[in-house]
FIBA-675321 format. One record per residue: residue number from 0; x, y, z of N, C-alpha, C, O, CB in turn; residue in one letter. Coordinates in Angstrom, 2 decimals, padded with zeros to 5 digits. Last residue first. Glycine has a CB too. Example, Ala and Ser with C-alpha at 12.3 -4.5 7.8 and 13.67 -1.06 7.14 Angstrom:
// FIBA-675321
(rec 1 (012.85 -002.25 007.08) (013.67 -001.06 007.14) (012.90 000.03 007.87) (013.41 001.14 008.04) (014.08 -000.60 005.72) 's')
(rec 0 (013.19 -005.69 007.80) (012.30 -004.50 007.80) (013.20 -003.30 007.80) (014.24 -003.32 008.46) (011.31 -004.47 009.05) 'a')
// end
This chain:
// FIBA-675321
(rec 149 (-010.69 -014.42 -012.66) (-010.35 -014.48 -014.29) (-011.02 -015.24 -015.20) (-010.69 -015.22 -016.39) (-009.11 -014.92 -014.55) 'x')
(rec 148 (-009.68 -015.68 -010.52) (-010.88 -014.99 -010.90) (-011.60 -014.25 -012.02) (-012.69 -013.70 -012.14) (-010.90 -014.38 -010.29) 'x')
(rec 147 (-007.18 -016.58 -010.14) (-008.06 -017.42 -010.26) (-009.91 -016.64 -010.51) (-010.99 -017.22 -010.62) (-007.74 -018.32 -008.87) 'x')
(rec 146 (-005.77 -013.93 -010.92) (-005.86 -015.22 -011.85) (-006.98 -016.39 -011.76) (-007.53 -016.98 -012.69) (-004.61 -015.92 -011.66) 'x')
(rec 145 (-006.12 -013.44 -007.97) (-006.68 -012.30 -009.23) (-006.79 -013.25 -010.36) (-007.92 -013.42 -010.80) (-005.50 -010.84 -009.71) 'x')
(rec 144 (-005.28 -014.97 -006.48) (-006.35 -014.74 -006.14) (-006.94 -013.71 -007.49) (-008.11 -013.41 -007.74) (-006.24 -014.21 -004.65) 'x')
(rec 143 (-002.41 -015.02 -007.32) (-003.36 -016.33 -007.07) (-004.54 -015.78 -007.56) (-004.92 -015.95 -008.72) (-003.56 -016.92 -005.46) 'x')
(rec 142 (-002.13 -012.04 -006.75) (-001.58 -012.75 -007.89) (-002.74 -014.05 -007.95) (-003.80 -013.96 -008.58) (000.21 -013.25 -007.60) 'x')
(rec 141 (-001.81 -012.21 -003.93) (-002.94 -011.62 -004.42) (-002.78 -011.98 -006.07) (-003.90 -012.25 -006.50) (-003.01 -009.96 -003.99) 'x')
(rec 140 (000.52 -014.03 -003.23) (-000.93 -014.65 -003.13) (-002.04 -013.34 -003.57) (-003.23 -013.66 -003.48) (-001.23 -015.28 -001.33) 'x')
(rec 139 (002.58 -012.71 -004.48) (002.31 -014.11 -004.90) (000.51 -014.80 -004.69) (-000.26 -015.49 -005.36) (003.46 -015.00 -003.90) 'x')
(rec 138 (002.22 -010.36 -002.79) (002.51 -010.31 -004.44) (002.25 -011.79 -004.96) (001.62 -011.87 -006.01) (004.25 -009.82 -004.84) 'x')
(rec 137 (003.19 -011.20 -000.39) (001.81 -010.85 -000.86) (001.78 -010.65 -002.58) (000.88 -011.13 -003.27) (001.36 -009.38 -000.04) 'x')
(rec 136 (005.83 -012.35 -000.94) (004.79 -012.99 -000.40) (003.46 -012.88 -000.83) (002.73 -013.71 -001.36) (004.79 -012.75 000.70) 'x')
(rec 135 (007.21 -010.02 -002.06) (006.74 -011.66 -003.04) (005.84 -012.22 -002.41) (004.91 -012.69 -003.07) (007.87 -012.98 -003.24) 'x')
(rec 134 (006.61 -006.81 -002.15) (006.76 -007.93 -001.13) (006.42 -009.17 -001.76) (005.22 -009.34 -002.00) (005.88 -007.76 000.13) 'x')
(rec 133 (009.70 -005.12 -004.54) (007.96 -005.40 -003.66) (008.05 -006.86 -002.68) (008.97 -007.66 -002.50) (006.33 -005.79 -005.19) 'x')
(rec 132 (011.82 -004.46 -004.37) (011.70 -003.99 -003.36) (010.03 -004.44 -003.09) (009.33 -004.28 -002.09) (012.20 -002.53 -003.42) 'x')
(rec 131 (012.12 -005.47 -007.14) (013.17 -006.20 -006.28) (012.79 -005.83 -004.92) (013.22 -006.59 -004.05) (014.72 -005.78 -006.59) 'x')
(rec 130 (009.31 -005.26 -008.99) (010.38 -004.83 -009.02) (011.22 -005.38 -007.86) (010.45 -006.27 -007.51) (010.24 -003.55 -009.09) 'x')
(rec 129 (007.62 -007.49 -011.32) (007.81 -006.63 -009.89) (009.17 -006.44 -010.07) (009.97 -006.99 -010.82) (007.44 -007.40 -008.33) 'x')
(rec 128 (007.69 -009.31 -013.84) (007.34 -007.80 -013.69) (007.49 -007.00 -012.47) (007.49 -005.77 -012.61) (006.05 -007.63 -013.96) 'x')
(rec 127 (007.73 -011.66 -012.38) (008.41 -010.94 -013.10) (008.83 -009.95 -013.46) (010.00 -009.57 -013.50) (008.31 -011.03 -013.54) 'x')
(rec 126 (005.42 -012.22 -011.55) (006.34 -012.15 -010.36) (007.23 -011.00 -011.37) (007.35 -009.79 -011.13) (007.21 -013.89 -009.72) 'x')
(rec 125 (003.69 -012.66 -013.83) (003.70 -011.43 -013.18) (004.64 -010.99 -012.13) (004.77 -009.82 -011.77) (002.60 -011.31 -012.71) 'x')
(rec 124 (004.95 -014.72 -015.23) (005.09 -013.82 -015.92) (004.71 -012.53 -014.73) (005.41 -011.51 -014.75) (004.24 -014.06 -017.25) 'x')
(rec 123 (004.30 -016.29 -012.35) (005.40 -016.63 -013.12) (005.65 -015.36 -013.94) (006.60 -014.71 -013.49) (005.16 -017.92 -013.98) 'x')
(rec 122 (001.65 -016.83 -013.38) (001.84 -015.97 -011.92) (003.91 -015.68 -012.37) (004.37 -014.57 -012.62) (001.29 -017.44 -009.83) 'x')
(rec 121 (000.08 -015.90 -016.35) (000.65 -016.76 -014.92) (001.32 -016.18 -014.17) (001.59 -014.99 -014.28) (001.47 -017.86 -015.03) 'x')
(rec 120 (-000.19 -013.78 -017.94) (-001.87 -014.70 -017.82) (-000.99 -015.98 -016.98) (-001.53 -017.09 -017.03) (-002.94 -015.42 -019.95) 'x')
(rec 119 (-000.46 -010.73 -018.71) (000.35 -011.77 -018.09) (-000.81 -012.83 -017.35) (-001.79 -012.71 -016.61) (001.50 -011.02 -016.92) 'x')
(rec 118 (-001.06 -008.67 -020.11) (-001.51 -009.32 -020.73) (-000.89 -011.17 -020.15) (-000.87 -012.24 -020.75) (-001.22 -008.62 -022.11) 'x')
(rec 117 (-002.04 -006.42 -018.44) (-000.92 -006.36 -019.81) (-000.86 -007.38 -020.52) (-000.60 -007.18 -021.71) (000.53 -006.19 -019.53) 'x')
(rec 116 (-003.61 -007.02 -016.78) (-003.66 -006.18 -017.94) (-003.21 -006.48 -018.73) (-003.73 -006.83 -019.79) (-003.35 -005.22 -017.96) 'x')
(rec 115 (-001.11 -007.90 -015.03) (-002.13 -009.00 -015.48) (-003.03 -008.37 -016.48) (-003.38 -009.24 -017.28) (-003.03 -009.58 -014.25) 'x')
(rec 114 (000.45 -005.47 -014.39) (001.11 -007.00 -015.36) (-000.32 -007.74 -015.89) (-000.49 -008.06 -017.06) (002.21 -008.49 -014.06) 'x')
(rec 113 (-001.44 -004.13 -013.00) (-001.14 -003.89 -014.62) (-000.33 -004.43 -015.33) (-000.16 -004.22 -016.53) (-000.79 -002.83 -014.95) 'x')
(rec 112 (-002.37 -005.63 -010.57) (-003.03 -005.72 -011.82) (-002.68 -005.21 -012.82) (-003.33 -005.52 -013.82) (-004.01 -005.41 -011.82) 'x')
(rec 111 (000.47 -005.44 -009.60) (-000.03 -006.48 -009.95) (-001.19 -006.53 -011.39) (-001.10 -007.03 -012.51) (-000.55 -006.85 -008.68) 'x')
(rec 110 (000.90 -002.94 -009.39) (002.04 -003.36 -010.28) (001.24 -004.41 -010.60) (001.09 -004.58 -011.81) (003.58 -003.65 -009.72) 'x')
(rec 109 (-001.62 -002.46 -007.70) (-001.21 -001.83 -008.24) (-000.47 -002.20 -009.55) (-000.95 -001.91 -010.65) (-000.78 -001.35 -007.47) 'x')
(rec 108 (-000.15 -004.37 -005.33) (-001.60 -004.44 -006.48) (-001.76 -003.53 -006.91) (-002.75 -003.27 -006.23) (-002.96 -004.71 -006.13) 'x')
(rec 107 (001.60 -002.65 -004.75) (001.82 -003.95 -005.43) (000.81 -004.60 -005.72) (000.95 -005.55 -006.49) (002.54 -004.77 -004.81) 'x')
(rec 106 (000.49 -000.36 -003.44) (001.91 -000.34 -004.81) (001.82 -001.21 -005.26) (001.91 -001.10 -006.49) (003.46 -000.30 -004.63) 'x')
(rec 105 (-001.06 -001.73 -001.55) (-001.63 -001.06 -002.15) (-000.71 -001.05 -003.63) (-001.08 -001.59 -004.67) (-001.87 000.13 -001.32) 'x')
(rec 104 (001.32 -002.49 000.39) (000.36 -003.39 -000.31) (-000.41 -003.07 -001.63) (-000.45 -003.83 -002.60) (-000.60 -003.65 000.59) 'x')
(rec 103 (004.34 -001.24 -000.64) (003.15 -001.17 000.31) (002.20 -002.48 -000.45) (002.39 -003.13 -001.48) (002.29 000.62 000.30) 'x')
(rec 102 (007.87 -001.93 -000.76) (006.63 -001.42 -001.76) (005.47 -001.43 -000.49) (005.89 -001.66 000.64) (006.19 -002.73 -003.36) 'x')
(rec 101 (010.13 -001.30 001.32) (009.38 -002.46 000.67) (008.52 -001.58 000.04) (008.50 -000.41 000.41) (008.67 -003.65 001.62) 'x')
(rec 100 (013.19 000.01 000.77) (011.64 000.20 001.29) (011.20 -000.86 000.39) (011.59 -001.22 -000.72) (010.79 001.83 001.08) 'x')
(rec 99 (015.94 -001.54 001.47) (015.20 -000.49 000.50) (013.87 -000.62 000.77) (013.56 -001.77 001.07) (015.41 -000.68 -001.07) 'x')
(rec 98 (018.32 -002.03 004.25) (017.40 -002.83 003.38) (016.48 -001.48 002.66) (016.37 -000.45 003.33) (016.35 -004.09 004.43) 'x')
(rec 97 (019.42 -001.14 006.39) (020.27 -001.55 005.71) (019.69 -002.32 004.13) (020.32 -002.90 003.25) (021.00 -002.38 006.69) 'x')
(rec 96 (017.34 -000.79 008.04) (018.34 000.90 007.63) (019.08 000.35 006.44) (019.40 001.12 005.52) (019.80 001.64 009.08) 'x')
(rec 95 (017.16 -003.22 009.34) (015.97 -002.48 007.95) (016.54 -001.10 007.95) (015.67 -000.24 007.79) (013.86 -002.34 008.37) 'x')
(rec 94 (018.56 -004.24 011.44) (018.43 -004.85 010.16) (017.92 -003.53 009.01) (018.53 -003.17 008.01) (017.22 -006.20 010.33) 'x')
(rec 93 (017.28 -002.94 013.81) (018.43 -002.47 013.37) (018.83 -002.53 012.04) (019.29 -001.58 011.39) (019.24 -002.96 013.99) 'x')
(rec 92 (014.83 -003.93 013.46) (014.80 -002.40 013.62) (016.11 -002.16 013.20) (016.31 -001.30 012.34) (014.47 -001.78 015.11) 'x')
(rec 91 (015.41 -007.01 014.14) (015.05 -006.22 012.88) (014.87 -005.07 012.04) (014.78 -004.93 010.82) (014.49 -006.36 012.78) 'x')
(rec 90 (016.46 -006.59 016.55) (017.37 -006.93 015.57) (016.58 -006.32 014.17) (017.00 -005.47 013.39) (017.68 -008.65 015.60) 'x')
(rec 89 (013.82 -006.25 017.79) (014.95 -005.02 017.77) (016.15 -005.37 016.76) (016.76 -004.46 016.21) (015.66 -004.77 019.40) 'x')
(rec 88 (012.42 -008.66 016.54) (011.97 -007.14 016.13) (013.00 -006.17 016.81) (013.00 -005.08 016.25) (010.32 -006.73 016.68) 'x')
(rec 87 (014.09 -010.39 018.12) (013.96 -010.52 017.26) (013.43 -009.52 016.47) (014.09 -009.41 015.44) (013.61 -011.33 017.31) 'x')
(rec 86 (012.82 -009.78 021.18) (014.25 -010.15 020.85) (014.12 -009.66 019.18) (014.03 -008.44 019.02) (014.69 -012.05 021.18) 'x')
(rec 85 (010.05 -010.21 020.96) (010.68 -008.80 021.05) (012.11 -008.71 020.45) (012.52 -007.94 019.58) (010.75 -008.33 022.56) 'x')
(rec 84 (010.30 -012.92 020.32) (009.91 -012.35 019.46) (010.28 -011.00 020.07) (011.18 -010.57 019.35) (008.60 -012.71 019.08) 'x')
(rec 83 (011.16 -013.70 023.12) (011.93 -014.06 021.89) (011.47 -013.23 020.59) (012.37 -012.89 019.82) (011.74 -015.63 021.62) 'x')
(rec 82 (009.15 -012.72 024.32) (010.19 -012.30 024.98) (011.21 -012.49 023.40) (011.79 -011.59 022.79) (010.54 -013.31 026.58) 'x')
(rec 81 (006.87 -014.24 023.53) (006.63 -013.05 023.02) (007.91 -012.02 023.48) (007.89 -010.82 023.20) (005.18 -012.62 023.50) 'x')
(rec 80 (005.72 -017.10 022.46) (006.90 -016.48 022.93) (007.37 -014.86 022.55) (008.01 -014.45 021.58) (007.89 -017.40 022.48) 'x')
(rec 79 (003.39 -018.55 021.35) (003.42 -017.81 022.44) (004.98 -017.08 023.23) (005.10 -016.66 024.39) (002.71 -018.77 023.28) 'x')
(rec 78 (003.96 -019.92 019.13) (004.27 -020.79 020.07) (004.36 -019.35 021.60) (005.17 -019.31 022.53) (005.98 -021.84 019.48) 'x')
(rec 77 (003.67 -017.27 017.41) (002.20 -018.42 017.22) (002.60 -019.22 019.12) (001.83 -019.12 020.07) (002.49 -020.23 015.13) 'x')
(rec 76 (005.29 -015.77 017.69) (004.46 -015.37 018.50) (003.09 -016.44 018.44) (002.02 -016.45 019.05) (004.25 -013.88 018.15) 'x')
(rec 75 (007.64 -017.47 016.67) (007.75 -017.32 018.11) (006.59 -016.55 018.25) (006.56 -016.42 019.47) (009.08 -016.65 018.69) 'x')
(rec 74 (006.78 -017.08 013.64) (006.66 -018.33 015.19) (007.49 -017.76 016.17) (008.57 -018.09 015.67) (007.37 -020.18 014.97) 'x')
(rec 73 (007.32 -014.54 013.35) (006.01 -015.00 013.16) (005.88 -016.16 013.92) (005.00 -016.29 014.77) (005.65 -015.22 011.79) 'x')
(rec 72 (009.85 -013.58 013.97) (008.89 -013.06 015.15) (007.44 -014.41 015.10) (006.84 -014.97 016.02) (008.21 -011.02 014.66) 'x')
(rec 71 (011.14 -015.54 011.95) (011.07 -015.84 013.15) (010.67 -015.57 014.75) (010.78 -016.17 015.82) (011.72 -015.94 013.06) 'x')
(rec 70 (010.22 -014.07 009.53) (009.75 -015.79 009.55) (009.76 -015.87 011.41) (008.77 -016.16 012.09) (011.33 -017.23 008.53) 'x')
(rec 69 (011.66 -012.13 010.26) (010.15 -011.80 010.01) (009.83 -013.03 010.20) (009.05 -013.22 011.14) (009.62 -011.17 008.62) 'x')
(rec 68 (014.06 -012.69 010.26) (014.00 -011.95 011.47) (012.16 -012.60 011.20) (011.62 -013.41 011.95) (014.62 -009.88 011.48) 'x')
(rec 67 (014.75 -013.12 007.69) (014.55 -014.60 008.25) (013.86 -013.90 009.63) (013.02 -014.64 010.15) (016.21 -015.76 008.50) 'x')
(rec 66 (014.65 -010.91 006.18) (013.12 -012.13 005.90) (013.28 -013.31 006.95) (012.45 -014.20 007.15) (013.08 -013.09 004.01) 'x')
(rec 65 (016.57 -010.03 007.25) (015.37 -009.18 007.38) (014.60 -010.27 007.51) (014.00 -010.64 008.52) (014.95 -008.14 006.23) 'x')
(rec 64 (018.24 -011.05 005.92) (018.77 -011.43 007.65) (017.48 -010.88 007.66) (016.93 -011.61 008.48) (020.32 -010.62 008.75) 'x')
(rec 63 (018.25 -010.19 003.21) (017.94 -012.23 003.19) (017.92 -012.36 005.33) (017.67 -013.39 005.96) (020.33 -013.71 002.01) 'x')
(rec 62 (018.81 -008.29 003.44) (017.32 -008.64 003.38) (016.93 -009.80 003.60) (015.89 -010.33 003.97) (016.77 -008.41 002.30) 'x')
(rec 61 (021.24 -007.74 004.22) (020.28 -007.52 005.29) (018.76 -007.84 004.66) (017.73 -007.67 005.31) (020.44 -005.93 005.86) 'x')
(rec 60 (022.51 -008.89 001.97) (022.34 -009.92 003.17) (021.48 -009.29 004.37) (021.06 -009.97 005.30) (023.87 -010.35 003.77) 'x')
(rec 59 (022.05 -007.11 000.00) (021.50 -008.79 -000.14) (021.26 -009.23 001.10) (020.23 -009.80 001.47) (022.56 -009.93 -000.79) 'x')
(rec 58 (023.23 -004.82 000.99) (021.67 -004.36 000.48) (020.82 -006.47 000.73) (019.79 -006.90 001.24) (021.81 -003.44 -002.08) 'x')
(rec 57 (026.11 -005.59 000.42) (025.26 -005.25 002.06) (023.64 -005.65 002.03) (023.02 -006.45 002.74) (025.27 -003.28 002.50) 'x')
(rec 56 (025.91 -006.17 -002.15) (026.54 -007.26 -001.78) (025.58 -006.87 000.11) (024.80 -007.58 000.74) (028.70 -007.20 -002.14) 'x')
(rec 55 (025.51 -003.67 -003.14) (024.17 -004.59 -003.36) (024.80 -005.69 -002.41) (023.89 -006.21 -001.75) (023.72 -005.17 -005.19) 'x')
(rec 54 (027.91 -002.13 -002.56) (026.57 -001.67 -001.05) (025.47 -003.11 -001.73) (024.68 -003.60 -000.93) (025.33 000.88 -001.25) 'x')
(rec 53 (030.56 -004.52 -002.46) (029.52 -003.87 -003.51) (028.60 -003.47 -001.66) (028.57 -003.94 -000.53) (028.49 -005.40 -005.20) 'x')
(rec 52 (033.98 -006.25 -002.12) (032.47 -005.48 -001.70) (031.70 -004.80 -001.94) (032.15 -003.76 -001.47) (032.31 -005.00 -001.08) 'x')
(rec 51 (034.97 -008.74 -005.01) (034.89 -007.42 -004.16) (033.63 -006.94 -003.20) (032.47 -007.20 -003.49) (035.03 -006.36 -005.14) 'x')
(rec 50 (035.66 -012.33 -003.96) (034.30 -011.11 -004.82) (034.66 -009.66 -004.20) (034.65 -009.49 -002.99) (032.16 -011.50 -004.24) 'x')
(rec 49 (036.60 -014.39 -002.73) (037.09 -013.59 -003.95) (036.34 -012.38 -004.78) (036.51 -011.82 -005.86) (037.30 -014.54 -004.88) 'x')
(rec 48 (034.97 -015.30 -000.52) (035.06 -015.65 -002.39) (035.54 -015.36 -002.58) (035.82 -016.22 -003.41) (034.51 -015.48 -003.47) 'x')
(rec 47 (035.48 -013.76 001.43) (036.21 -015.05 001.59) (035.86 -015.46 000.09) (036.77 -016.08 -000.46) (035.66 -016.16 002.94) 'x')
(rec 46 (034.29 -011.14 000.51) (035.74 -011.15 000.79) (036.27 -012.64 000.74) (037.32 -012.87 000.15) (036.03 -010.48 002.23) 'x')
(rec 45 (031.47 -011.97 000.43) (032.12 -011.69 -000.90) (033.63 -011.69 -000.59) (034.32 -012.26 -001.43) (031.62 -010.25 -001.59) 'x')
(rec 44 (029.86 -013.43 001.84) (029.41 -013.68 001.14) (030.40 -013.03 -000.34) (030.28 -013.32 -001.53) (028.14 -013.37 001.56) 'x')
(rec 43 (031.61 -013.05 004.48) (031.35 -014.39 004.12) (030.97 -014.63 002.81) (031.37 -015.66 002.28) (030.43 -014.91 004.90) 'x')
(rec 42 (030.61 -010.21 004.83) (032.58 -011.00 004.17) (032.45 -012.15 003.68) (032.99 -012.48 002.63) (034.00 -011.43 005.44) 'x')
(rec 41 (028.34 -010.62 005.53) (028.99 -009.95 004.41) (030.36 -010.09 003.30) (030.78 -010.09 002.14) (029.16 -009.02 004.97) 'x')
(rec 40 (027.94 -011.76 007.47) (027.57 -012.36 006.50) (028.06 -012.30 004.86) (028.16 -012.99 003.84) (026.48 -012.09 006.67) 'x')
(rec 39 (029.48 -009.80 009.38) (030.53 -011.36 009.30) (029.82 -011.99 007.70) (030.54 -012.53 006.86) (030.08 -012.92 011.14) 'x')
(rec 38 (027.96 -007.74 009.27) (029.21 -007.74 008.44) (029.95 -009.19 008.59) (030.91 -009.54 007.90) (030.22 -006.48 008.94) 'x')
(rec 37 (025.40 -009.14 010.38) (025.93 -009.13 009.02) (026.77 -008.55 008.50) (026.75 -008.56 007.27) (025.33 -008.93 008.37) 'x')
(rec 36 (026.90 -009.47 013.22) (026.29 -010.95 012.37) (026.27 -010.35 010.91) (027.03 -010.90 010.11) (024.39 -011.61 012.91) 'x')
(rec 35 (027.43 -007.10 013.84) (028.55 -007.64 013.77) (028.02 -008.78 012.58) (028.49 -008.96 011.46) (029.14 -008.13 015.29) 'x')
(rec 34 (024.78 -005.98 014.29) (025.18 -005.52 012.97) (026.35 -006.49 012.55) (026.50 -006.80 011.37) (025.62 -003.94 012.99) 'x')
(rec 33 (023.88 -007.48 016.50) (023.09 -008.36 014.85) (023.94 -007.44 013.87) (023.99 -007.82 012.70) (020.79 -008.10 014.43) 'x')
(rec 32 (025.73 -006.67 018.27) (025.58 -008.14 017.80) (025.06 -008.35 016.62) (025.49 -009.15 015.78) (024.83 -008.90 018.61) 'x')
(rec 31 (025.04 -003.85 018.08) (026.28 -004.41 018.00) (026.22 -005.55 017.78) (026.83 -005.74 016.73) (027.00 -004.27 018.92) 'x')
(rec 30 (022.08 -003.54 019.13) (022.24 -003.26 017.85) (023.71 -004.06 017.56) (023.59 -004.98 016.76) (022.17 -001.61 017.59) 'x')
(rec 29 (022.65 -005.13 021.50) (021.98 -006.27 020.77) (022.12 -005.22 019.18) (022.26 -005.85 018.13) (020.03 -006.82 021.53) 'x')
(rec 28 (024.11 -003.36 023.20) (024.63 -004.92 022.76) (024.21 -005.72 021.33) (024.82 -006.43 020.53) (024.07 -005.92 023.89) 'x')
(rec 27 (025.20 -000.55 022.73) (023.92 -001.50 022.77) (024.23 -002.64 022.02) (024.50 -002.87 020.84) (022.59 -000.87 022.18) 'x')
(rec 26 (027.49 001.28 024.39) (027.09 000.10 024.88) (025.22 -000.82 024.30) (024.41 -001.40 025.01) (027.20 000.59 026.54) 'x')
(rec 25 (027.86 003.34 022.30) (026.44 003.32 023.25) (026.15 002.39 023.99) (025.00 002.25 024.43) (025.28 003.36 022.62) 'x')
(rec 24 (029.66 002.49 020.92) (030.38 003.84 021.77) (028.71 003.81 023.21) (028.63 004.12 024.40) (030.53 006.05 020.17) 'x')
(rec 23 (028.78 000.15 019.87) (029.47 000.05 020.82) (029.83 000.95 021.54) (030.30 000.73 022.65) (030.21 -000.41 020.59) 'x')
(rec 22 (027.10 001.69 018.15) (026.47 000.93 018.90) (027.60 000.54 019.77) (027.13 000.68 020.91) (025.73 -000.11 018.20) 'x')
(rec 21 (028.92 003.41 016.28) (028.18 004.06 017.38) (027.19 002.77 018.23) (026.46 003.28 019.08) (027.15 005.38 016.61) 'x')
(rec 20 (030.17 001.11 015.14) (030.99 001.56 016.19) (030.17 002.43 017.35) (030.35 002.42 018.57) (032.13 002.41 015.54) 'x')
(rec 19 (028.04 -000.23 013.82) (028.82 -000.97 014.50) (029.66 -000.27 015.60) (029.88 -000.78 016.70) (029.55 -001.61 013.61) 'x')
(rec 18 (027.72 002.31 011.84) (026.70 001.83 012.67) (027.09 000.88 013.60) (026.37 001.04 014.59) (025.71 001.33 011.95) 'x')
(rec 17 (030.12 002.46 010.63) (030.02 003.61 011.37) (029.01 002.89 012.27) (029.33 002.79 013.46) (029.60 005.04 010.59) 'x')
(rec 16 (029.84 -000.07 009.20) (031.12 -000.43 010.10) (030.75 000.96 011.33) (030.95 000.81 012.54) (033.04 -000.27 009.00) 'x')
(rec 15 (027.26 000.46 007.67) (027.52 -000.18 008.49) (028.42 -000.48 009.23) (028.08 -001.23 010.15) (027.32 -000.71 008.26) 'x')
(rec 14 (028.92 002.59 006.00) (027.34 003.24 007.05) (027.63 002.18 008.25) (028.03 002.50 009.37) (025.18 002.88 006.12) 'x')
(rec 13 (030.66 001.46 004.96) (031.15 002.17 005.28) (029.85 002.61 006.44) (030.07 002.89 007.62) (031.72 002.91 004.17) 'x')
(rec 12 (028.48 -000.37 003.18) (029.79 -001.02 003.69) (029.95 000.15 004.83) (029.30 -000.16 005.83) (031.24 -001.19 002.40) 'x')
(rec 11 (027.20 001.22 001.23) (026.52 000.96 002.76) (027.80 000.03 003.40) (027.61 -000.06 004.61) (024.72 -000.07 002.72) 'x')
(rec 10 (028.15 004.29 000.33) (029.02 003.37 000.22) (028.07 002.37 001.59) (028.21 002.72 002.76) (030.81 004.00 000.43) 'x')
(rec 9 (027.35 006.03 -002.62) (027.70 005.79 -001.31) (027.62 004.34 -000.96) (027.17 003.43 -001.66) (026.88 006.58 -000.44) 'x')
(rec 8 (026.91 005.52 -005.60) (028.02 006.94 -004.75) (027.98 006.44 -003.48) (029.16 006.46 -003.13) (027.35 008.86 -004.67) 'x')
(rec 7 (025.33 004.21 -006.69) (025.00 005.42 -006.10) (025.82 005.94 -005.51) (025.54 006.91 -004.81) (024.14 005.43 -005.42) 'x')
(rec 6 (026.93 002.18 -008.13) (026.60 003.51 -009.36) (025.73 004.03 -008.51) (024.88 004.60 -009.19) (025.85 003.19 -011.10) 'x')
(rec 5 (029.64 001.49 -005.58) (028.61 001.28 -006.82) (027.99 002.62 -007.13) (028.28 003.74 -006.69) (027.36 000.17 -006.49) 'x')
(rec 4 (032.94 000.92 -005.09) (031.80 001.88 -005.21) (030.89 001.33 -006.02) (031.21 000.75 -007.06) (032.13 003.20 -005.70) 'x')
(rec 3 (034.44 -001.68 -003.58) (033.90 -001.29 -004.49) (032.98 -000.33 -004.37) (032.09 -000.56 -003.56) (033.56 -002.12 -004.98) 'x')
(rec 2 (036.82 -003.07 -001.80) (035.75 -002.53 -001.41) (035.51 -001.54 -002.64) (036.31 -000.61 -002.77) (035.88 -001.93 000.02) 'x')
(rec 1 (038.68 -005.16 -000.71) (038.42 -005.17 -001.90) (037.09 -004.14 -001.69) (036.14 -004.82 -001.30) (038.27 -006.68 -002.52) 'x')
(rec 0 (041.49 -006.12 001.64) (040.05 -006.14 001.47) (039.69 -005.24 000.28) (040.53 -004.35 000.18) (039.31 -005.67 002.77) 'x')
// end
């Protein structure tokens, strides 16, 4: 196995195998299950390629496991399932140690209107300008809403 330092010195590969073991020394099933799911995503996404292990290679798949957690409290609480949706926010609690602070709303209008200042006149040129930790969602539709008022 192929396990790479990146340019912060530590290693989230190594956090997460420690986080895998203190959830089993604690019998908690469900932290132990969703961490197991993304070190399996993990390997999947660079050991069975041929790709060494990078912390961005960890950093990818708990966000891409983050956004799906979020899609899937959001229906399960429309279709009233609020057992499945708990389900799903403790995975996510576990998920987000492994993910970089999202920006706030406020930060990203903020970034927003000083791309569109600057002189970014589509949404396209302003996505652009964000940085990797803001939220695209809202970033996309206050974006809309500022362009179309223009």
């Amino acid at each position: 196995m192929i396990i790479v330092k990146d340019r912060r010195g530590f290693m989230e590969y190594e956090k997460l195998q420690e986080e895998i073991k203190k959830a089993m020394l604690a019998h908690d099933d469900v932290k132990r299950n969703c961490l197991r799911g993304l070190l399996s995503e993990v390997k999947n996404r660079t050991v069975n390629e041929g790709k060494p292990i990078t912390d961005d290679a960890v950093i990818i798949c708990a966000a891409k496991a983050v956004k799906m957690r979020k899609e899937s409290i959001e229906q399960f609480e429309k279709a009233g399932r609020e057992d499945l949706a708990a389900s799903e926010k403790a995975e996510l609690e576990c998920l987000s140690m492994f993910t970089p602070r999202t920006l706030s709303e406020d930060e990203t209008r903020m970034l927003v209107d000083k791309a569109i200042a600057g002189g970014a006149a589509n949404i396209g040129a302003v996505m652009k300008t964000l940085p990797k930790n803001a939220d695209k969602k809202f970033a996309s539709t206050y974006t809309k809403e500022k362009l179309a008022a223009i």
